[in-house]
Phi, psi and omega in degrees: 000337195270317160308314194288339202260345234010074151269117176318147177278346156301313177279004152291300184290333170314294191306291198301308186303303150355280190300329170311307207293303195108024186276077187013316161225147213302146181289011206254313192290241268287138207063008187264145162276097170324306204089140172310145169271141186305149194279307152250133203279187161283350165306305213280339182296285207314308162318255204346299198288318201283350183272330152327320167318270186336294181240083181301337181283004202291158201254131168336304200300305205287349186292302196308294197313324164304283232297325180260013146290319188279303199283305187073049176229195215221107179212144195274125172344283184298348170269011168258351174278337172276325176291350183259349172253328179291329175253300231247358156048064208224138143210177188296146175192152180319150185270143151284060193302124176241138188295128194276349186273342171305320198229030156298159155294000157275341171297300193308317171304326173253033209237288175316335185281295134010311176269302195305331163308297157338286153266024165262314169007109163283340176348104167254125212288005170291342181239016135328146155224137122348042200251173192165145187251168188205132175233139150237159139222179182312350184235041203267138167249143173253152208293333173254178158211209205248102178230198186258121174301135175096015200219154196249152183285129173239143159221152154270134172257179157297153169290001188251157171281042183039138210265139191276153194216133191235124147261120169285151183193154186213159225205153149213164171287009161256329184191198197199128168219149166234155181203194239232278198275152161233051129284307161344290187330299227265341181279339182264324162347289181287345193263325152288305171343293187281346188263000195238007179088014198258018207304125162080044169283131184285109140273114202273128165201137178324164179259053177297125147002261123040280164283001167275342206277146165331351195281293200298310160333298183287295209286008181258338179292327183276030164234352156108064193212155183239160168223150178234096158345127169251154176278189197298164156055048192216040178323313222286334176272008175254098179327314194298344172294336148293342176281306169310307207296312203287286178327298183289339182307334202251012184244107207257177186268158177114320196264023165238147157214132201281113179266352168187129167248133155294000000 
């Protein structure tokens, strides 16, 4: 039996003298303690996690506090902070803040309509110009760094809040130019644009305040150039928004300097 079980044969016979004896309990159980049943079951793992869905900001304290308005059970901050990364597959991380206007269903709808305009289209996106502003600033730090465990990541920053700085910027599958002001921009734009063959080009740009005014209408309509509106809250249909992401990445503190101001 001891071969079949793959077991030492002392320890076979241990166990059959046990079962001869009448002894109560199965051998894997002896010496053993069940121990308290866990405070939270799986029910309270499944709460959690869809209440984190909802309020990824929510605080240990206002969690522990639902669970016992909801449950009418009792649990110390650390043990819901070990049960949400050990059971509830959970942990702390930067909040990302997103516009609660984003991810209306009036957005979306007009994000998709948009994209489906796209493409039912003739549009040819070889003849897109891109645009889009992007701000830094001078005194920009990256959000993590390095320390000694158990110890907090520290930098010095300046006491001043350093100066913002706006790039304009346009995009075609050939190149990329910028300028300060955009009506400016937009003359020295058309004005590369045409000297390179490029005369009459869709220019795709968000619908900031800004790219609406009557001015910019007329000055892109007197060069013979069109513009396409994008709707609100809908960087993913603008390329130059990658562009802008590959750019600040590659921007650290030390590698900006102000070289001339008006």
């Amino acid at each position: 039996a001891g071969r079949d079980l793959i077991i030492p044969e002392r320890t076979a016979q241990r166990y059959w003298k046990r079962f001869v004896d009448g002894e109560p309990y199965l051998p894997s159980t002896i010496g053993k303690s069940p121990g308290p049943s866990p405070t939270l079951q799986p029910i309270h793992t499944a709460f959690l996690q869809a209440y984190y869905d909802t309020k990824s900001d929510a605080t240990l304290k206002e969690a522990q506090q639902t669970l016992a308005e909801k449950f009418k059970i009792s649990i110390t901050q650390s043990g819901l902070q070990k049960h949400l990364v050990s059971k509830c597959g959970l942990t702390m991380k930067k909040l990302e803040r997103i516009s609660e206007y984003r991810n209306s269903d009036e957005t979306i709808a007009a994000c998709m309509n948009c994209a489906h305009a796209f493409e039912s289209s003739s549009i040819d996106y070889y003849k897109c110009i891109f645009i889009d502003e992007a701000g830094f600033n001078m005194h920009i730090k990256h959000n993590f760094g390095h320390s000694k465990r158990g110890t907090p990541a520290k930098a010095l920053v300046s006491k001043s809040c350093g100066i913002n700085m706006t790039i304009i910027g346009g995009i075609t599958d050939e190149g990329i130019v910028n300028l300060k002001h955009y009506i400016d921009f937009l003359e020295v734009l058309m004005g590369v644009l045409k000297e390179n063959g490029m005369d009459g080009r869709i220019l795709v740009m968000d619908n900031a305040a800004i790219h609406k005014t009557p001015e910019v209408r007329e000055a892109v309509k007197k060069q013979g150039f069109e513009i396409l509106y994008l709707p609100p809250y809908s960087p993913f249909l603008n390329p130059i928004e990658e562009f802008w992401s590959k750019m600040k990445a590659g921007v650290g503190p030390g590698t900006m300097s102000l070289v001339g101001q008006n």
